[in-house]
C-alpha positions in Angstrom: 32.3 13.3 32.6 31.5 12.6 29.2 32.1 14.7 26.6 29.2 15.5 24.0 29.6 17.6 21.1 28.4 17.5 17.4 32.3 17.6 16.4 33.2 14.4 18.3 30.4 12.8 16.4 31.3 13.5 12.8 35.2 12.8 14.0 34.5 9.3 14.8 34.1 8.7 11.6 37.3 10.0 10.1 38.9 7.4 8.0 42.4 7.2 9.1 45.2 8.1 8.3 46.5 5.6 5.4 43.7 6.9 3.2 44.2 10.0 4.1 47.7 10.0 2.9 47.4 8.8 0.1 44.6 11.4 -0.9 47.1 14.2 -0.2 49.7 12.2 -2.0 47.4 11.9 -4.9 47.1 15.9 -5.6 51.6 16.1 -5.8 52.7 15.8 -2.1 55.3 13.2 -0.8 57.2 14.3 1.4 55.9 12.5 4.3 56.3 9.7 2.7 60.1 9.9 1.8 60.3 10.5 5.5 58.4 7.6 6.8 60.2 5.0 4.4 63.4 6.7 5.7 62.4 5.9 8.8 61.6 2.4 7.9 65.2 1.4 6.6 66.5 3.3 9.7 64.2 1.0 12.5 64.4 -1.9 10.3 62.1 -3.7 7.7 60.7 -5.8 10.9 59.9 -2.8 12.0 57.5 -1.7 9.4 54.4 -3.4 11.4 54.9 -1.6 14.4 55.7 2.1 13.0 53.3 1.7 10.5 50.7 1.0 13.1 51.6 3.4 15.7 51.3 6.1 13.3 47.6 4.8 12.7 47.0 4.9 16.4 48.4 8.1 17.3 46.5 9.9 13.9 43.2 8.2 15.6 43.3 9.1 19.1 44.3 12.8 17.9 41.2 13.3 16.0 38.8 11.3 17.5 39.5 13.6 20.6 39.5 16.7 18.5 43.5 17.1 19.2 42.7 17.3 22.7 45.6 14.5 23.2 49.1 14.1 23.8 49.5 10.3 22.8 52.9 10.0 24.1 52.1 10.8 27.7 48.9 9.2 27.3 47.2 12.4 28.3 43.7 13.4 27.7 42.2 16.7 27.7 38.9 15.1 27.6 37.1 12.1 28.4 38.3 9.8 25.1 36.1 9.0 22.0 39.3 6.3 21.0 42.1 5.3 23.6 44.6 2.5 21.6 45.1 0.1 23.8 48.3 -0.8 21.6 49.7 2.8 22.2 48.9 2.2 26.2 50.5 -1.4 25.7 54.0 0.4 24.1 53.7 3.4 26.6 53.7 0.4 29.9 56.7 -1.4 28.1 59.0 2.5 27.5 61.8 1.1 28.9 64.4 3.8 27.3 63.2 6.9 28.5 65.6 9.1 29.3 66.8 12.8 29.8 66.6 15.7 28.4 63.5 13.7 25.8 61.0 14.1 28.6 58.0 12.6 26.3 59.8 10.6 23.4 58.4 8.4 20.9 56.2 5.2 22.0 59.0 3.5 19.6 62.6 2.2 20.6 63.6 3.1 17.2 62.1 6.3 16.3 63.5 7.6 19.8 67.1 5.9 18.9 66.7 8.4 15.9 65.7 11.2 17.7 68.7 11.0 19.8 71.1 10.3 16.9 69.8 13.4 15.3 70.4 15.2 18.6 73.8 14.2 19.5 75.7 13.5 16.3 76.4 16.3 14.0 76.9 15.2 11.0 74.1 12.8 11.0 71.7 15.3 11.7 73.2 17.5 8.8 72.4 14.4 6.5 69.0 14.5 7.5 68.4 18.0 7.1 69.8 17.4 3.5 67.9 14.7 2.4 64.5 16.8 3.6 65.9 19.8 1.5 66.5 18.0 -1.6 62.9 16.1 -1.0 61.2 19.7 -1.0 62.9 21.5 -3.6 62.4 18.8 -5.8 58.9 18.7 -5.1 58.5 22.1 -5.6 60.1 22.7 -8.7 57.6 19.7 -9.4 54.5 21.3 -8.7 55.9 24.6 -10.0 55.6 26.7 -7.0 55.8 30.3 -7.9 57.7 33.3 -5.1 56.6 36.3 -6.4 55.6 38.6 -3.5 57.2 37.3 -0.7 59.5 39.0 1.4 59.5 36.8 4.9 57.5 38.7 6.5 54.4 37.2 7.8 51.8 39.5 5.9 52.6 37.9 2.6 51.2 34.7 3.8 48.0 36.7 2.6 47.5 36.5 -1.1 48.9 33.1 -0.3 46.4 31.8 1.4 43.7 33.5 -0.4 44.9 31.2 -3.6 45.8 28.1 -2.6 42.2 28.0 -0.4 39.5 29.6 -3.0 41.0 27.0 -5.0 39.1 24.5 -2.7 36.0 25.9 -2.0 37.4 27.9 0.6 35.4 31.3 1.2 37.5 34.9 2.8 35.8 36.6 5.6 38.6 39.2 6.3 41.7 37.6 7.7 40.3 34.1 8.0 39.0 31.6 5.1 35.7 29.5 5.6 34.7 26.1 4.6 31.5 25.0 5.2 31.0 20.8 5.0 26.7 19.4 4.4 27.5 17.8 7.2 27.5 20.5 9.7 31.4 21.2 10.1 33.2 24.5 9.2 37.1 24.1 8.1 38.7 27.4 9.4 42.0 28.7 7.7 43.1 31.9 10.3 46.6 33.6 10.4 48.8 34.3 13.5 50.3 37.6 12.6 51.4 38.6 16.2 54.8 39.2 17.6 57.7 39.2 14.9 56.7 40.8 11.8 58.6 38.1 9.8 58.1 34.5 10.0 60.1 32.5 12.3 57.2 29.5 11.9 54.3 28.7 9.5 52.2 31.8 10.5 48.9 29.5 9.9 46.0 28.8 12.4 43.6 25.9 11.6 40.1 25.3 13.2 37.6 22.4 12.9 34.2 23.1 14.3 30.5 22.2 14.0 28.2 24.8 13.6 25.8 24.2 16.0 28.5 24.1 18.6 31.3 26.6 17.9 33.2 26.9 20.7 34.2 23.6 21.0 37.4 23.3 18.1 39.6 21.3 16.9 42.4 24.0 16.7 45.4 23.0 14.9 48.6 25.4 14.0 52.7 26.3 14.5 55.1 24.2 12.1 53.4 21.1 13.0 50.0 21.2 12.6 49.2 18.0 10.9 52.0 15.5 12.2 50.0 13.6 14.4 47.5 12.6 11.6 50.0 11.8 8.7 53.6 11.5 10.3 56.1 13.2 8.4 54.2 16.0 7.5 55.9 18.7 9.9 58.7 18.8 7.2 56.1 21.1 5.3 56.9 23.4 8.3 58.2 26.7 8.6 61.8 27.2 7.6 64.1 27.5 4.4 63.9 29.6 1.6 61.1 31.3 -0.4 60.5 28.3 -2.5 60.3 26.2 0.8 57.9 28.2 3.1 55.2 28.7 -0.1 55.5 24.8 -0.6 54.7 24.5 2.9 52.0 27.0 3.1 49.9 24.9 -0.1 51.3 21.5 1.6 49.1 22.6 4.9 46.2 24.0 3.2 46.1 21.2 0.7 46.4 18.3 3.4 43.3 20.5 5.6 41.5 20.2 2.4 41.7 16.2 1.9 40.9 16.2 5.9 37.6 18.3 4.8 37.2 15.7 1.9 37.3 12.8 3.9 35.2 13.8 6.6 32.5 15.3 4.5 32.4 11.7 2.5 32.8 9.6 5.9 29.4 11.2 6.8 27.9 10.3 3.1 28.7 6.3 3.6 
């Protein structure tokens, strides 16, 4: 059955990812990109084609089918708006799946990493290293300020409530409204449940058109933008003070450019 809803419509016009990422980039924010590079000289420089590409197929599927995808088991939640016929083509080939990485990456390489980061110790340790230094130093960069928080998830508040009105974005109680000419409301929410202090980024994101509003593109946990610009789960929950409020503007910011984008896709 085929789906048909207002928010599939103005989705299918998303630009992609590369601009995308380089609109975030463009307001301070680089830490995906440190990661993809390192992920480049890890697969290879005759790699760059295919990684480069699969991260441009995976960030289209996932938002031309409003999230409701999981690319690497080339599921579908609904009928599919965009289905890569290069990620089915790498998904037929897998020939290095194995236990316990029940749904790795489409990619020989990027899984060889995941597993290297698994199994080996002190190669993991690097890697967690080289993503600290990338985020303190981008957040001494940008001059991100702590005052006020304590770890616990109530002080994602005030937070929020700057780093969103900054963009246009509008509070109605615990949740923060943007509304796009082209019929879409951005939706920045809060999970404050369970654990009174954050163990994840206590953040909730919702794309929806007005005229349709049950049907969402609902987005959250540490990873909530990693299958539109890959790398971008290192702005997840985790570290220090300085850390978490970097990753708190990093999310919001990065929903902002996808607001951007979409808003001008439907101005072309």
């Amino acid at each position: 059955m085929t789906e048909d809803h207002p928010l599939l419509t103005v989705l299918a016009n998303w630009p992609g990812r590369v601009s995308t990422q380089l609109a975030f980039e463009a307001r301070g924010f680089v830490v995906h990109r440190a990661w993809q590079n390192r992920m480049i000289e890890f697969c290879g420089e005759n790699q760059v084609d295919v990684l480069t590409r699969y991260w441009d197929e995976v960030a289209l599927e996932t938002m031309r089918c409003a999230g409701k995808v999981h690319s690497e088991m080339r599921y579908f939640g609904i009928e599919p708006k965009y289905r890569s016929a290069f990620l089915d083509e790498l998904f037929v080939a897998m020939d290095f799946k194995e236990p316990p990485f029940k749904y790795p990456p489409l990619v020989r390489c990027l899984f060889e990493h995941m597993k290297k980061t698994w199994f080996d110790k002190e190669f993991a340790n690097g890697e967690t290293a080289f993503i600290r230094m990338q985020k303190r130093r981008e957040g001494e960069r940008l001059g991100i300020r702590t005052a006020g928080w304590t770890g616990r998830k109530r002080d994602v508040l005030p937070f929020i409530e700057e780093f969103s009105s900054a963009h246009g974005f509008k509070r109605r109680r615990n949740r923060w409204h943007k509304d796009l000419g082209c019929g879409l409301v951005f939706e920045i929410g809060t999970d404050l449940g369970g654990s009174p202090f954050c163990t994840q980024m206590p953040l909730t994101f919702r794309i929806f058109h007005a005229d349709d509003p049950t049907f969402a593109f609902e987005l959250g946990g540490n990873e909530p933008f990693d299958q539109l610009v890959y790398g971008s789960r290192l702005y997840g929950g985790g570290g220090d003070a300085s850390e978490f409020v970097l990753g708190i503007r990093a999310n919001i910011e990065l929903f902002d450019v996808i607001a951007v984008s979409l808003e001008a896709s439907q101005q072309a």
